[in-house]
C-alpha positions as CSV (number, residue, x, y, z in Angstrom):
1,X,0.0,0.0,0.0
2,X,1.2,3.4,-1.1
3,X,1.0,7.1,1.2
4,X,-1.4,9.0,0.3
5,X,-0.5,11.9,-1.6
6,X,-1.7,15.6,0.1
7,X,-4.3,15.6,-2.9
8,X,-5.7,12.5,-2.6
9,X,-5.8,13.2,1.5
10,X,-7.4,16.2,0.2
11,X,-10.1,14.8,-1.5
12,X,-10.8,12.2,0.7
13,X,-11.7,14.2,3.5
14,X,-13.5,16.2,1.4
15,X,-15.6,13.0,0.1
16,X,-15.9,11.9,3.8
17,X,-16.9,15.6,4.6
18,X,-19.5,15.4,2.0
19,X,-20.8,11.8,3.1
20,X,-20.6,12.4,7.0
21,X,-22.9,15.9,6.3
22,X,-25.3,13.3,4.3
23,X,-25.7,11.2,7.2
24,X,-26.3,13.6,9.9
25,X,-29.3,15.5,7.3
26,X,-30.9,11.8,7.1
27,X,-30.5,11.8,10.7
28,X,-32.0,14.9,11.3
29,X,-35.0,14.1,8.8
30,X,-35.6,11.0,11.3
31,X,-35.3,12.8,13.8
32,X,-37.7,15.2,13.0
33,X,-40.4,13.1,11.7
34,X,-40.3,11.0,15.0
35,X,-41.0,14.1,16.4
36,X,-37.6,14.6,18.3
37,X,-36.1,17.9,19.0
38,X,-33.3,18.5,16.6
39,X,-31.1,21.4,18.4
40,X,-28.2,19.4,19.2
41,X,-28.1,17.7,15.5
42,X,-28.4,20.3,14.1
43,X,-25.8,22.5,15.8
44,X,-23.3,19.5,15.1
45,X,-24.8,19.9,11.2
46,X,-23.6,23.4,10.8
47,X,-19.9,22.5,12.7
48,X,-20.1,19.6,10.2
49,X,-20.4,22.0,7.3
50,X,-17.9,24.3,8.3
51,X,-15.2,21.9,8.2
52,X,-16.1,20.5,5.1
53,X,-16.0,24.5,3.4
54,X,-12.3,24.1,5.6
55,X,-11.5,20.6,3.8
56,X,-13.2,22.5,0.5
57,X,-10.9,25.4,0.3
58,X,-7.7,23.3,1.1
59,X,-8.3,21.0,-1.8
60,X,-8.5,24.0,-3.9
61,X,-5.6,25.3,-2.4
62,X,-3.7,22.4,-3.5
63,X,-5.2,21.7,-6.5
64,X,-4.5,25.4,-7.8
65,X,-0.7,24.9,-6.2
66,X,-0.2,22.5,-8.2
67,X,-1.7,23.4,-11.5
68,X,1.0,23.8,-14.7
69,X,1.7,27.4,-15.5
């Protein structure tokens, strides 16, 4: 098995990012048609998507690092 390279890191938390935020909206939707309050899940939601806009502007970061001139 090979390192990852900081790109492919990149993208993979970006892809986890994206499927973790996914998880905790289904959550939510459960949640709320049980009739559950939602504040905590929702508060984690928006940290959730913060770090993924984090793991999103890294990946361009790299990506435009290593770009050809």
């Amino acid at each position: 098995m090979t390192p990852e390279t900081i790109l492919e890191q990149a993208i993979r938390h970006v892809r986890d990012g994206q499927r973790i935020i996914a998880q905790q909206r289904a959550l939510i939707a459960k949640q709320k048609e049980g009739g559950r309050h939602t504040e905590a899940a929702d508060s984690l939601l928006v940290q959730f998507e913060r770090a993924l806009a984090i793991f999103e502007e890294d990946l361009r970061v790299i990506r435009d690092a290593i770009k050809p001139n």
